[in-house]
OpenMM code with the backbone's topology and positions (N, CA, C; nanometers):
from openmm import Vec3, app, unit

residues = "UNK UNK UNK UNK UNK UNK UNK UNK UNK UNK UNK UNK UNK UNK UNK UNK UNK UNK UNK UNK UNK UNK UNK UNK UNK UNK UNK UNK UNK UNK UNK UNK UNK UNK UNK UNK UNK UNK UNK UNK UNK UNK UNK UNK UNK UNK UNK UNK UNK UNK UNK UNK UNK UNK UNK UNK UNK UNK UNK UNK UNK UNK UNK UNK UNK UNK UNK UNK UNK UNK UNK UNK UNK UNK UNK UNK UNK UNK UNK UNK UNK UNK UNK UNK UNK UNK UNK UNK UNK UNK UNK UNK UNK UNK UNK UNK UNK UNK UNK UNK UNK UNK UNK UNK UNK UNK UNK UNK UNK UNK UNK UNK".split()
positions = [
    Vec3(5.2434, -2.2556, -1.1037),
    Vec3(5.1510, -2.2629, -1.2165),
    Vec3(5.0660, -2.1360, -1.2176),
    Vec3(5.0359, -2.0743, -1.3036),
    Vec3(4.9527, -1.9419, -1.3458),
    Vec3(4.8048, -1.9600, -1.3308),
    Vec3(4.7461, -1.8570, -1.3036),
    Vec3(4.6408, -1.8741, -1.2544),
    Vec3(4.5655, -1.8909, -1.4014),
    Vec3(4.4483, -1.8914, -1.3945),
    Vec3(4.3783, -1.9195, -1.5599),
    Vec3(4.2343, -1.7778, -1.4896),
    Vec3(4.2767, -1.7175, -1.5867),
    Vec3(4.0942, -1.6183, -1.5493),
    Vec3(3.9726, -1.6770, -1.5923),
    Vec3(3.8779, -1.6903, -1.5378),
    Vec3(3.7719, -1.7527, -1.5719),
    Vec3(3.6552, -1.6399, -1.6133),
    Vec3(3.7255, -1.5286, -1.6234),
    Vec3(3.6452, -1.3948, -1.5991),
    Vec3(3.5721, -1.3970, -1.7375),
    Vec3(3.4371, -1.3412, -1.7709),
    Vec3(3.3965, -1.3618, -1.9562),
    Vec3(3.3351, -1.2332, -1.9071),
    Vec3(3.3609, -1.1582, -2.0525),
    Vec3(3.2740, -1.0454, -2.0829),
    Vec3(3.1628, -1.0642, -2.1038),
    Vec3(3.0665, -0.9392, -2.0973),
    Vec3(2.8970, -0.9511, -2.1036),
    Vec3(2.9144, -0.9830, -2.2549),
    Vec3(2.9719, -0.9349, -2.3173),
    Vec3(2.9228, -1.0330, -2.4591),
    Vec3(2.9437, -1.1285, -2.4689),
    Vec3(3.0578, -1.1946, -2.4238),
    Vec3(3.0877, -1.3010, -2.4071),
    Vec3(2.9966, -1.4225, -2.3615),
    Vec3(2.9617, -1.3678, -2.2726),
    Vec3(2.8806, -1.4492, -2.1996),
    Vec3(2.7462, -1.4476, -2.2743),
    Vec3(2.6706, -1.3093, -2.3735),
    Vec3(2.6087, -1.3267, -2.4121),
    Vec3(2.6209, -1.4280, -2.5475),
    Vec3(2.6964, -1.4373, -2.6051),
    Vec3(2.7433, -1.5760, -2.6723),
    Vec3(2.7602, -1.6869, -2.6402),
    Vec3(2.7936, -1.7046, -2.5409),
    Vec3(2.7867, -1.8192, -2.4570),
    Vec3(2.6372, -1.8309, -2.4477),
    Vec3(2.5329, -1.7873, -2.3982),
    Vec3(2.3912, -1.7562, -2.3835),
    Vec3(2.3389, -1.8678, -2.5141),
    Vec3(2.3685, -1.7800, -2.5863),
    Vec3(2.3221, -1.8045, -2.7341),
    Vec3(2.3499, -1.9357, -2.7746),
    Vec3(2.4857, -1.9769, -2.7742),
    Vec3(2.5725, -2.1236, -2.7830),
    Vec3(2.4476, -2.2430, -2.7108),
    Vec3(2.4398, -2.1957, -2.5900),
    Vec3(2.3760, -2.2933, -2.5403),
    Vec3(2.1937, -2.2971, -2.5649),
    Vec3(2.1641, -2.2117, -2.5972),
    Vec3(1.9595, -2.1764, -2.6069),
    Vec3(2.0192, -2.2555, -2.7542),
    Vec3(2.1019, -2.2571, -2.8690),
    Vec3(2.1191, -2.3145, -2.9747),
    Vec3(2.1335, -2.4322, -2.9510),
    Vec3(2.2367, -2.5053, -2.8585),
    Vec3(2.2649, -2.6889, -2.8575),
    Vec3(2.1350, -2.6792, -2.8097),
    Vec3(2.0633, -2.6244, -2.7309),
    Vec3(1.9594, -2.6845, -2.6579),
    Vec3(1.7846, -2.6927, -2.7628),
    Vec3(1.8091, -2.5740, -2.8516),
    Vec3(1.6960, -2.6290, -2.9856),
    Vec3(1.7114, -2.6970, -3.0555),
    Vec3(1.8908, -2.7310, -3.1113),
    Vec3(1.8915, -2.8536, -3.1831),
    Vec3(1.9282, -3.0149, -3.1419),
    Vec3(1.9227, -2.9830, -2.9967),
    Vec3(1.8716, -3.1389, -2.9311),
    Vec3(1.7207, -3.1855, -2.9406),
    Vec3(1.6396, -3.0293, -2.9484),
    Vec3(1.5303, -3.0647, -2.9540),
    Vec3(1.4493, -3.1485, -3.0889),
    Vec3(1.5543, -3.0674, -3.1674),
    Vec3(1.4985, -3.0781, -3.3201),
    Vec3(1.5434, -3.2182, -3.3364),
    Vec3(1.6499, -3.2558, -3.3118),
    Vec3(1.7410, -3.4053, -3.3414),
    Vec3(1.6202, -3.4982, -3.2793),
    Vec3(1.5708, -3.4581, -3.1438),
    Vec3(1.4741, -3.5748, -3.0865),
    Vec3(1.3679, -3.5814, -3.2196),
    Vec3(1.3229, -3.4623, -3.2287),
    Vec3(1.2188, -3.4812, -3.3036),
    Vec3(1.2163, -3.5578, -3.4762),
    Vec3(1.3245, -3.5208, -3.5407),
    Vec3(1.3514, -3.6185, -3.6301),
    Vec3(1.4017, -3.7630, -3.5987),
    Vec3(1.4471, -3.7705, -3.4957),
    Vec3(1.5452, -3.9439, -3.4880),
    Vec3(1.3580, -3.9940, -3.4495),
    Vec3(1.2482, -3.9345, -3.3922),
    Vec3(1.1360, -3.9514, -3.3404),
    Vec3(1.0643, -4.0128, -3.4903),
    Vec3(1.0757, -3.9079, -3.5955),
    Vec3(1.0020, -3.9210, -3.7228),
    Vec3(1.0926, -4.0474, -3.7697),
    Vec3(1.1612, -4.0669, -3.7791),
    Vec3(1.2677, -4.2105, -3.8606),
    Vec3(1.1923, -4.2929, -3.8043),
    Vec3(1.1979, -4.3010, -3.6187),
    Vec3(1.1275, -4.4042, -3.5420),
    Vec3(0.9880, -4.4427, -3.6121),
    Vec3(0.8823, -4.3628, -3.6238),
    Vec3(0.7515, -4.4002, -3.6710),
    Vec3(0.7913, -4.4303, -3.8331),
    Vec3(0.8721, -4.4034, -3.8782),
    Vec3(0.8741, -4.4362, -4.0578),
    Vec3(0.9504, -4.5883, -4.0286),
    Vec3(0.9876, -4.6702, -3.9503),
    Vec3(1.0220, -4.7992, -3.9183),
    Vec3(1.2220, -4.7771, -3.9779),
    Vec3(1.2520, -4.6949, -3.9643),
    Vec3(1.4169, -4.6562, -4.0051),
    Vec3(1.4573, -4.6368, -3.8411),
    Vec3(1.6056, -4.7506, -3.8439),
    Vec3(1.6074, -4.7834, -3.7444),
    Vec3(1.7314, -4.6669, -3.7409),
    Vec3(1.8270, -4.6095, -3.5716),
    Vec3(1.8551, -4.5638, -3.5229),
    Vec3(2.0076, -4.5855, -3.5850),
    Vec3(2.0638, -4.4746, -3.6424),
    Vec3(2.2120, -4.5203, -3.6849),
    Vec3(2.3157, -4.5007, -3.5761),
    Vec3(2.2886, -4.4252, -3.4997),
    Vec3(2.4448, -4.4357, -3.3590),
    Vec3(2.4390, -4.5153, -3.2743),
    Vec3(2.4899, -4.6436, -3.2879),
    Vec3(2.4915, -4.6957, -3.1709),
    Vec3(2.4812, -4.6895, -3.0369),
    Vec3(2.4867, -4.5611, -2.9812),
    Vec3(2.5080, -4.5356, -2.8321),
    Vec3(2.3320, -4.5702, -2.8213),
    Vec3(2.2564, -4.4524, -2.9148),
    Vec3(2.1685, -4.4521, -2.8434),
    Vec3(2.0478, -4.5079, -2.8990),
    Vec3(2.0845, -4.6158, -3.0309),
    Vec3(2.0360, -4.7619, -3.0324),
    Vec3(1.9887, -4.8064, -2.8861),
    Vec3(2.1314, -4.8277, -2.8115),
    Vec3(2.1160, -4.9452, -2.7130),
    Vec3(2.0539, -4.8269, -2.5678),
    Vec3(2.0519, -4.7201, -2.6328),
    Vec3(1.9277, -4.6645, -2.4844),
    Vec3(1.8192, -4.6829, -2.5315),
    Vec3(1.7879, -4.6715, -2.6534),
    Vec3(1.6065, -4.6932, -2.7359),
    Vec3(1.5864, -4.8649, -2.6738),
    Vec3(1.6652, -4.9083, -2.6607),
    Vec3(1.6543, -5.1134, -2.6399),
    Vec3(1.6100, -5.1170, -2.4981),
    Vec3(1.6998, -5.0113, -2.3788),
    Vec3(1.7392, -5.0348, -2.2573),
    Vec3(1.6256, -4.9295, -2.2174),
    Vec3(1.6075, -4.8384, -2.2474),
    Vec3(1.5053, -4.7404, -2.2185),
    Vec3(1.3918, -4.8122, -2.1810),
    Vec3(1.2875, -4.7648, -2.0742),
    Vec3(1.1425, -4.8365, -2.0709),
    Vec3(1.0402, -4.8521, -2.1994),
    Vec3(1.1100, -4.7626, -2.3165),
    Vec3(1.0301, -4.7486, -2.4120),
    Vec3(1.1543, -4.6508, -2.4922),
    Vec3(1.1099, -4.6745, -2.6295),
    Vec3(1.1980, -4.6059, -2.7136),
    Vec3(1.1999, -4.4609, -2.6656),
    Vec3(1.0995, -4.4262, -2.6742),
    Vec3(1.0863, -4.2568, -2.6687),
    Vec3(1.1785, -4.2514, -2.5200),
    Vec3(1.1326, -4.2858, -2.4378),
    Vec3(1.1902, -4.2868, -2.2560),
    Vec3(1.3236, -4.2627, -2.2881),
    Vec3(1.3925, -4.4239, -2.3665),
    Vec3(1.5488, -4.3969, -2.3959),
    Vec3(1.5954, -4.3046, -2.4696),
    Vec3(1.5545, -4.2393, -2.6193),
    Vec3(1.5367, -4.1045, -2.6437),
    Vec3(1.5723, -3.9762, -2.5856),
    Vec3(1.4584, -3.9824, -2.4535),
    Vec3(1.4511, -3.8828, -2.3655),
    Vec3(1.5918, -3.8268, -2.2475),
    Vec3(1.6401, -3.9504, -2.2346),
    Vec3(1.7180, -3.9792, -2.1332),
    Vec3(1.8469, -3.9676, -2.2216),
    Vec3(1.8834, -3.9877, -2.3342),
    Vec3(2.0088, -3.9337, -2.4234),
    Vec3(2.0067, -3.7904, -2.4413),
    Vec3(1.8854, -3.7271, -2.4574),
    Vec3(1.8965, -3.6035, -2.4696),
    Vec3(1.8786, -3.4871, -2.3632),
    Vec3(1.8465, -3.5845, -2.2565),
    Vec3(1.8783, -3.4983, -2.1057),
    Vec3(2.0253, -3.5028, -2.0931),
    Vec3(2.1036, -3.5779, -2.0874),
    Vec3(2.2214, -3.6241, -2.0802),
    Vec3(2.3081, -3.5251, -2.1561),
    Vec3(2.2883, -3.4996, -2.3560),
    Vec3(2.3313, -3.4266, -2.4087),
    Vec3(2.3205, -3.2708, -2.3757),
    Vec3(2.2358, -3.2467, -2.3285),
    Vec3(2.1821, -3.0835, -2.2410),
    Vec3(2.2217, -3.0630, -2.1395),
    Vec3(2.2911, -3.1624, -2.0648),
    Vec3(2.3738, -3.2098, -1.8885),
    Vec3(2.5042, -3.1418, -1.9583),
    Vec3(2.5990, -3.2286, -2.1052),
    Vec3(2.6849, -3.1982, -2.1279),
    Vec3(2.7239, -3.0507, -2.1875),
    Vec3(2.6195, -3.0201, -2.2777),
    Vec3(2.5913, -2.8422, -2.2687),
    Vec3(2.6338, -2.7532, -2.1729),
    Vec3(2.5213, -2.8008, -2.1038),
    Vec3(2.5699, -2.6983, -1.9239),
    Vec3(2.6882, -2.6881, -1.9181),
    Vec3(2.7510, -2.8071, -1.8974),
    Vec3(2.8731, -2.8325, -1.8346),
    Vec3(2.9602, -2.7228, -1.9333),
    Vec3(2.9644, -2.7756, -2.0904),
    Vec3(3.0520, -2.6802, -2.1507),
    Vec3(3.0145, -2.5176, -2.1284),
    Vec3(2.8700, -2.4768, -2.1165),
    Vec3(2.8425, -2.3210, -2.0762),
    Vec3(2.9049, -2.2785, -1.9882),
    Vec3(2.9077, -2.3728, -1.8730),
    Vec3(2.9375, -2.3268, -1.7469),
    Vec3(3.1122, -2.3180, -1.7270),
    Vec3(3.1709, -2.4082, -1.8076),
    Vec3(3.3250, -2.3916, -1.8117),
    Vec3(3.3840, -2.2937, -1.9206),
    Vec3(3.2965, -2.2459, -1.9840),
    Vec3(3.3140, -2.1598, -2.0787),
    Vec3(3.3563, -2.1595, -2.1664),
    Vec3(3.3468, -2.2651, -2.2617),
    Vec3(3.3591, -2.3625, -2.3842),
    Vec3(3.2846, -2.3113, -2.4698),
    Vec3(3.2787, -2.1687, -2.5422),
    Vec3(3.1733, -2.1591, -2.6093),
    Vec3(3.2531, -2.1939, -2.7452),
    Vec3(3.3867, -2.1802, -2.8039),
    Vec3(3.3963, -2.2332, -2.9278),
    Vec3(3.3913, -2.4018, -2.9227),
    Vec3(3.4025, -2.5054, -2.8317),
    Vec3(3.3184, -2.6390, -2.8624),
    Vec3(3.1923, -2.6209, -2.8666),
    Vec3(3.1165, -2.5499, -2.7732),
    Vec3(2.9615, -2.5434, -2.8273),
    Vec3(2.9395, -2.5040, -2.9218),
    Vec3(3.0224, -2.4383, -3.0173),
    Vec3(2.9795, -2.3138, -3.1378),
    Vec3(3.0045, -2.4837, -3.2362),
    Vec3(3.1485, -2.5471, -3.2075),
    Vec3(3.1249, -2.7090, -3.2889),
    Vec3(3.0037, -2.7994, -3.2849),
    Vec3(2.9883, -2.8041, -3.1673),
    Vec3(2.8784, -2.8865, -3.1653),
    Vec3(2.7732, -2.8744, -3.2398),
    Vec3(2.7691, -2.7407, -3.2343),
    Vec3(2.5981, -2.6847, -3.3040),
    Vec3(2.6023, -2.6727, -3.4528),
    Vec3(2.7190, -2.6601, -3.5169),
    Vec3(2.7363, -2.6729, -3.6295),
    Vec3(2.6956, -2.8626, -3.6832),
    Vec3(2.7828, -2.9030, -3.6122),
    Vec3(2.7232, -3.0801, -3.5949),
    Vec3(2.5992, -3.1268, -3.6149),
    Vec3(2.5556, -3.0406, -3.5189),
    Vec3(2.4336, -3.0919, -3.5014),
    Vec3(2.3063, -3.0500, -3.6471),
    Vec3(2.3437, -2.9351, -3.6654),
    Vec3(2.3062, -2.8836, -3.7249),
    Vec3(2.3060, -2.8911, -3.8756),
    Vec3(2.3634, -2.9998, -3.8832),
    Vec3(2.4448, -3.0679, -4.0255),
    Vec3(2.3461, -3.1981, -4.0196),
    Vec3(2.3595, -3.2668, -3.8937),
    Vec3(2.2930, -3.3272, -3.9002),
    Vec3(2.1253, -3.3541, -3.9027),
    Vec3(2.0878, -3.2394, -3.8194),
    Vec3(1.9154, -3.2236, -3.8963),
    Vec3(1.9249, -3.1938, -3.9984),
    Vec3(1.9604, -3.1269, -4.0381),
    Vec3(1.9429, -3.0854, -4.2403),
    Vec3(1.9514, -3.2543, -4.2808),
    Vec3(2.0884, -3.3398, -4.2403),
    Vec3(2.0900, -3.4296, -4.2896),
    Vec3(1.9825, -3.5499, -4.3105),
    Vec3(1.8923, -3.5315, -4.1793),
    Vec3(1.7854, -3.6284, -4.1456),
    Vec3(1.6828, -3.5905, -4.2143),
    Vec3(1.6633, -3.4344, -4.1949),
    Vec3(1.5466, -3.4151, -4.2952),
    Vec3(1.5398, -3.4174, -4.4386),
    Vec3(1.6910, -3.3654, -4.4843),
    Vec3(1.7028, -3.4176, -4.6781),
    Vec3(1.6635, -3.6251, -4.6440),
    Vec3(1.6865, -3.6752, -4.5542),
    Vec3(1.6454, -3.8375, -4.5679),
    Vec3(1.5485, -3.8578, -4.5842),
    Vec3(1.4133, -3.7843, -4.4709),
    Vec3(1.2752, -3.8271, -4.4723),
    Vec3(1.2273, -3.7785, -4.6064),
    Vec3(1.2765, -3.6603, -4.6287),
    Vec3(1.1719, -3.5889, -4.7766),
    Vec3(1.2197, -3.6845, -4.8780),
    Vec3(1.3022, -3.7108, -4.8871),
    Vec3(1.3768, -3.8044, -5.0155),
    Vec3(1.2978, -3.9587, -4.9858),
    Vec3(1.2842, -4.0464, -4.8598),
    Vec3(1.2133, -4.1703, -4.8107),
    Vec3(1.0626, -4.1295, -4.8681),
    Vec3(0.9992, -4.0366, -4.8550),
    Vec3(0.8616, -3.9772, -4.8196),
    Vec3(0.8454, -3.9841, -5.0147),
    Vec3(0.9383, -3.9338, -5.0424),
    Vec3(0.9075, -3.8989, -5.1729),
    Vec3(0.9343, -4.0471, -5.2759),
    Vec3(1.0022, -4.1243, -5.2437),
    Vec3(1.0424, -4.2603, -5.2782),
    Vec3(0.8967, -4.3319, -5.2917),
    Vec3(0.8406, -4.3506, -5.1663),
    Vec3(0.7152, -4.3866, -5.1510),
    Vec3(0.5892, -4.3278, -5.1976),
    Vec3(0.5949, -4.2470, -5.2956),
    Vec3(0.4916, -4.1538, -5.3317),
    Vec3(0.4500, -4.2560, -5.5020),
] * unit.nanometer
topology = app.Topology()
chain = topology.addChain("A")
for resn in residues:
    res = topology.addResidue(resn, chain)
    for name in ("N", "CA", "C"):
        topology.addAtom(name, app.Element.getBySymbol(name[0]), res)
């Protein structure tokens, strides 16, 4: 079997860099909107981490602990050198805050 190089160029790696400082602001941002739904009484649409907000010591705790977890799985892809799944992910993710926030302004504005 052939060996596989694991070798990455400095740009490379500086993309890789980037890939990950990116999943890792828009985990931040995701907490912080799935956070704003929480106080507007709009309950949690993914199941996974429904049942950590339930199991968590407290919503926010379970929150916290999905998105350590999601930043665990980051690493992991940085470190194996996965930067076109991270480059997916962040697009994902990134679809999805836009998506949460066109919800609240549109909820926010409903109620006006």
């Amino acid at each position: 079997m052939p060996e596989v190089s694991t070798h990455i160029s400095a740009e490379g790696a500086s993309q890789l860099n980037q890939a990950l400082m990116h999943f890792s602001y828009l985990q931040v941002l995701d907490f912080l909107t799935t956070v704003a739904f929480l106080v507007n009484g709009i309950e949690e649409a993914n199941p996974l981490v429904r049942l950590a907000l339930k199991l968590g010591p407290n919503p926010i705790g379970g929150l916290i602990l999905v998105k350590l977890l999601a930043i665990a799985l980051g690493v992991y892809c940085w470190r194996m050198g996965r930067q076109r799944l991270l480059a997916r992910i962040n697009i994902v993710f990134a679809t999805l805050i836009a998506w949460n926030l066109v919800a609240l302004i549109v909820g926010a504005l409903a109620r006006v």
